[in-house]
C-alpha positions in Angstrom: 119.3 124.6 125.8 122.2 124.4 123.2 121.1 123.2 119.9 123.9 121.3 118.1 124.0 121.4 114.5 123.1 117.5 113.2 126.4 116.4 110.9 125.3 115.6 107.6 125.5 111.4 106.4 128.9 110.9 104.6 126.9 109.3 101.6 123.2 111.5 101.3 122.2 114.9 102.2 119.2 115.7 104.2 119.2 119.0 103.0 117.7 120.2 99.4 116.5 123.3 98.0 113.8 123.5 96.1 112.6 126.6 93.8 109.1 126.9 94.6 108.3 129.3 91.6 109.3 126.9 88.9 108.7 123.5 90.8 112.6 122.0 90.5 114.9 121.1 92.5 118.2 123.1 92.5 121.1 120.9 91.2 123.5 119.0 93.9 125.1 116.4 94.1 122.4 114.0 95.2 119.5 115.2 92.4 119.1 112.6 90.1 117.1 114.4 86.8 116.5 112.2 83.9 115.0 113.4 80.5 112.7 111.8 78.4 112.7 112.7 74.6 109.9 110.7 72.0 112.4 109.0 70.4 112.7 107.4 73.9 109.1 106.6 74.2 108.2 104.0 72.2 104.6 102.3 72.5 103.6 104.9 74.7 101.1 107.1 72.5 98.7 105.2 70.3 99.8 106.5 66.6 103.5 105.1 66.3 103.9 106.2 63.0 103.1 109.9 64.1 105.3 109.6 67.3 108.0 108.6 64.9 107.5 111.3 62.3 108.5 113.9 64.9 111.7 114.8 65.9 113.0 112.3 68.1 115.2 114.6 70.4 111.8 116.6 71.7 111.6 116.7 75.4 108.5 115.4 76.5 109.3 115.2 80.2 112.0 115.8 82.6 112.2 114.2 86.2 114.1 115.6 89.4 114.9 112.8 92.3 116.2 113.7 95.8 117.0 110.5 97.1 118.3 110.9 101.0 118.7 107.2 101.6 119.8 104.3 99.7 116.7 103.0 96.8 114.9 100.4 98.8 115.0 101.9 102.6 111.9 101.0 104.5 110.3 103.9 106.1 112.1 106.4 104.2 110.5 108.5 101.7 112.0 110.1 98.5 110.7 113.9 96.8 110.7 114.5 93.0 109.7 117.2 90.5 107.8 116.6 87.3 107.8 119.0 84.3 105.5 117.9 81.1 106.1 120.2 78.1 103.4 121.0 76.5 102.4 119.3 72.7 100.7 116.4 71.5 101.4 113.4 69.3 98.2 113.4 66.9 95.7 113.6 69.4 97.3 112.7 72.5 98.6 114.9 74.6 102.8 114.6 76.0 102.4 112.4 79.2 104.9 110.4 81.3 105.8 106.6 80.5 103.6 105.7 83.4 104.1 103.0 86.3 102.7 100.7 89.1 105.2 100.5 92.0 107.0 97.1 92.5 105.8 97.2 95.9 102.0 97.6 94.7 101.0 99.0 98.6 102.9 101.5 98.9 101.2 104.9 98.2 102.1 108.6 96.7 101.8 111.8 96.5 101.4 114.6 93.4 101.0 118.4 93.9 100.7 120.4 91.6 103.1 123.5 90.6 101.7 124.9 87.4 99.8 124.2 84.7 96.9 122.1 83.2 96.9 118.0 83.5 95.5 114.8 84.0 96.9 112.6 86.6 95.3 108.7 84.9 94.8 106.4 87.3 95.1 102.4 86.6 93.7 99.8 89.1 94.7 96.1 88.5 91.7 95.3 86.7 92.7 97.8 84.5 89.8 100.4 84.9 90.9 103.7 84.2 90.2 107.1 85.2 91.5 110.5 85.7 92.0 113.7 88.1 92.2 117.3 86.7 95.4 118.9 87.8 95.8 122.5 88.1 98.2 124.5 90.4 97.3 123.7 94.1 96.2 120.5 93.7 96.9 117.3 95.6 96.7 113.9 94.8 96.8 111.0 96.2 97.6 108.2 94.9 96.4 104.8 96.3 98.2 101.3 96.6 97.8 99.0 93.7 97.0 101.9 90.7 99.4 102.6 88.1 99.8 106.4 87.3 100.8 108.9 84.7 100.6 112.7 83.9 99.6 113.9 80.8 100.1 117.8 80.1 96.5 119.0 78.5 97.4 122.8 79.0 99.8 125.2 77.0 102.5 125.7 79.2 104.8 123.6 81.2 102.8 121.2 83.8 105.0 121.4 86.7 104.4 119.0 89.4 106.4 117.7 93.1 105.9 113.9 94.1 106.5 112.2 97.3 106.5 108.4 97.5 108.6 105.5 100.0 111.8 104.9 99.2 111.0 100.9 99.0 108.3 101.0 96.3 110.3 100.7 93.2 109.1 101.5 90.1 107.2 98.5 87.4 107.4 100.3 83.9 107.4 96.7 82.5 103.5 96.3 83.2 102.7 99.1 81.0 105.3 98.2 78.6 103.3 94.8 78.0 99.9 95.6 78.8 99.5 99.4 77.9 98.1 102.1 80.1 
C-alpha cells in the first residue's frame, strides 16, 4: 500500500505543534494568541477601585487559538492554550473574563498543564460552583454553563481547551449579569 502525503488546505493548516512542557502552542501563521492585561478587564473583579489602582499593562492572561476551519464550521472542533499568571486583585485571584457559548449546547474541554486553579462553573439559573485544577486534570464542561479559570497557585496556571468550532463565544452575559 502507498501512503500519499494529504496536501494541506490553501487557507488553514491541519498541522500544529504544540510544546507539551510549557502548555503553548508554537507560533504559525494560523495561532491566534490574544493578551489580556487589567486595564482590559473592567467589571470583572469585585473591587474596581483596587483593579484600577494597579498597573493597567499587567498580564493577567494570555490565550492561544488553532483554528483549522473557518469560526462557525459544524462538526469541526478548535484547540487552545490558557496561561493565568499568578496575582490577585484584593482578594480575588487573576481569572479569565469568563463566557457562555453562543451556541449554549455545545460542550468543552479543559486539561490541565501546570499549576493551581479553579475552573467556576455557571448554570443558567446562575448557581455557581467550582473544580480544583491541578496538572492532569480534565474537565468537562457541560452545555448551557458559563466558565472561567481563576489561577489560585503561585506559578503560571497553564491549561489546553478543546471546544466546536460553531459555539461562539457570549462575553456579553457576564458583562451584564456578572459571573
Amino acid at each position: 500500500m502507498k501512503i500519499l502525503e494529504q496536501p494541506a488546505n490553501d487557507e488553514f493548516e491541519r498541522i500544529v505543534r504544540m510544546d507539551w512542557q510549557k502548555g503553548l502552542l508554537l507560533p504559525q501563521a494560523n495561532v491566534h494568541e490574544t493578551v489580556k492585561t487589567l486595564g482590559q478587564l473592567e467589571k470583572i473583579f469585585l473591587n474596581e477601585d483596587a483593579r484600577r489602582a494597579m498597573e493597567p499593562d499587567t498580564v493577567v492572561y494570555r490565550v492561544q487559538a488553532w483554528c483549522p476551519v473557518p469560526d462557525g464550521t459544524e462538526g469541526a472542533q478548535f484547540w487552545g492554550t490558557t496561561v493565568v499568571e499568578p496575582g490577585q486583585v484584593d482578594s480575588e485571584y487573576f481569572m479569565t473574563h469568563g463566557h457562555f457559548h453562543q451556541k449554549r449546547n455545545r460542550t468543552e474541554y479543559y486539561g490541565t498543564i501546570e499549576g493551581e486553579g479553579a475552573l467556576i462553573l455557571m448554570d443558567a439559573t446562575r448557581s455557581t460552583w467550582k473544580e480544583p485544577m491541578f496538572p492532569g486534570s480534565l474537565h468537562f464542561i457541560p452545555p448551557n454553563v458559563a466558565h472561567r479559570v481563576a489561577n489560585i497557585g503561585k506559578v503560571p496556571l497553564r491549561l489546553v481547551a478543546c471546544w466546536p468550532s460553531d459555539a461562539g463565544h457570549d462575553y456579553d452575559a457576564i458583562r451584564k449579569l456578572g459571573f
